[in-house]
N, C-alpha and C positions, 0 to 999 in steps of 0.2 A: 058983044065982044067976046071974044073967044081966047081962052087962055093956051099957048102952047106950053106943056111939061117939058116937054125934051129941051126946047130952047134952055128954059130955068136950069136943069139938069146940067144941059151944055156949059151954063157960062160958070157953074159952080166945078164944074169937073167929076160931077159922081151920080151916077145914076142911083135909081131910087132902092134898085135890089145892091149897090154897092152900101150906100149910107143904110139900110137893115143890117148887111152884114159888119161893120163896124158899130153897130146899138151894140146888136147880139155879142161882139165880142167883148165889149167894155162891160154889159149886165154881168156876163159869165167870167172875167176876170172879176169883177167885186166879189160875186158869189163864192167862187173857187178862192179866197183869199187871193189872189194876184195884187189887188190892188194896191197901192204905193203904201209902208209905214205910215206915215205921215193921216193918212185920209184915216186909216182904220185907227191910229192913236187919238182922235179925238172921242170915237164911243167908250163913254167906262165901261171896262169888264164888271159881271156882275159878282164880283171878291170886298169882303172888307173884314177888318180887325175891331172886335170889340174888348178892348180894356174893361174887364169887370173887378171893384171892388169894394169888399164886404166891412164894414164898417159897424162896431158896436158901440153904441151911444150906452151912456149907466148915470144915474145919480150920484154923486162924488161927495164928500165934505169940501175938497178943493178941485178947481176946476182943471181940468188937465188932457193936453191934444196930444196926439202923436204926430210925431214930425214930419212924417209920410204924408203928412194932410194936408199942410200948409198951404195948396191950390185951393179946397175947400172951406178954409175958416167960413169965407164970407156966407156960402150953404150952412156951415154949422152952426153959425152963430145964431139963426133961425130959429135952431131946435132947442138952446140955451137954456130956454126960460125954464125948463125941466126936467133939462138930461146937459151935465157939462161937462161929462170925460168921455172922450172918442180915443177909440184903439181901432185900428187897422187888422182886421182878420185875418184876412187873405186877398192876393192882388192874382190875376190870371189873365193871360191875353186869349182870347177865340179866335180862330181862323175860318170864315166860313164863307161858301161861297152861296149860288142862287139854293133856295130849298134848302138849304142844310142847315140843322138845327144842333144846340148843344146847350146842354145844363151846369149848372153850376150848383154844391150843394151848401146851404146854410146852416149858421151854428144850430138853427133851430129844428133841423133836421128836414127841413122845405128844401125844394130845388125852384131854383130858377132858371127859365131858357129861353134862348134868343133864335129864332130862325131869321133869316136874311132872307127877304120877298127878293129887291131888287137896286140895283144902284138907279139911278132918275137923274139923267143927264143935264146940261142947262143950268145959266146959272140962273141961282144958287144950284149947284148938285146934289141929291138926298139921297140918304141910304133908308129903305126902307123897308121896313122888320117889324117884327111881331114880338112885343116882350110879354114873358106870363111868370103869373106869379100864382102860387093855388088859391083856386076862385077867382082869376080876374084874366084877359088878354087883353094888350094895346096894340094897335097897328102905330107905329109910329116911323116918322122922315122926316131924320136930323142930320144935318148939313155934317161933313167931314170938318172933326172938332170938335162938334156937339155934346154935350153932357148932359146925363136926366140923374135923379136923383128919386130913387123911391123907399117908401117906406114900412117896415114893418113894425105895427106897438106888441111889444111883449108887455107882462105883465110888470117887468122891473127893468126892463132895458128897449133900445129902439136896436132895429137892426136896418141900416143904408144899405142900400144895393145901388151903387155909381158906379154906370154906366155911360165911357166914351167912347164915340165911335172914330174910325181911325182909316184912315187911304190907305 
């Protein structure tokens, strides 16, 4: 049995070099941005805000928070057992987009920096970056929201580095 194309062609109304040239123009419209808002607002752009803030933990006669913190008790209360007065350093927000890195400097005279690898679409959606601190890098992908919380022991104080990531 013998298949006729042109017949198939016929009853659909487009021949085969017609239906190549409408692929080609819908490939090349997505390419060239033509494509409707809509289709291209579902890829995240690879942009995100990291809210960084510096936090000194001290041994106190009385225990004492600062009021900027109050999202973190439940993280501080953690660290209690040997440091109970937290003050708020400095608060800064990062703008950064794919590749772009930026530091932050601490009381201790350390910086820390955040480069943005890439957003990861799909839910959940992950931002995901590279946090360094001297002597150490993490690759990590945390959900828009996310908060990590790290640590440095000084000799008579802690010093937090909380870090949320932000759409």
């Amino acid at each position: 049995m013998m298949r006729d194309s042109t017949t198939r062609a016929s009853i659909v109304g487009v021949s085969r070099r017609q239906f190549a040239v409408q692929v080609a123009a819908v490939c090349g419209a997505a390419l060239l941005g033509l494509w409707p808002a809509a289709a291209r607002a579902q890829a995240p752009a690879d942009h995100a805000n990291f809210e960084v803030r510096i936090i000194e933990g001290v041994r106190a006669p009385a225990p004492k928070s600062d009021p900027r913190l109050t999202d973190l008790q439940r993280e501080l209360a953690a660290l209690q057992q040997g440091y109970n007065s937290f003050t708020l350093i400095s608060a800064q927000t990062l703008h950064l987009t794919a590749n772009q890195r930026a530091a932050v400097r601490l009381p201790d005279g350390a910086d820390v920096a955040i480069q943005l690898l890439a957003v990861v679409p799909g839910p959940p959606m992950r931002v995901r970056h590279v946090f360094e601190l001297p002597k150490s890098k993490t690759i990590r992908a945390v959900a828009p929201g996310g908060r990590t919380l790290d640590v440095r022991n000084g000799a008579d104080r802690l010093i937090i580095i909380c870090t949320t990531v932000q759409r």
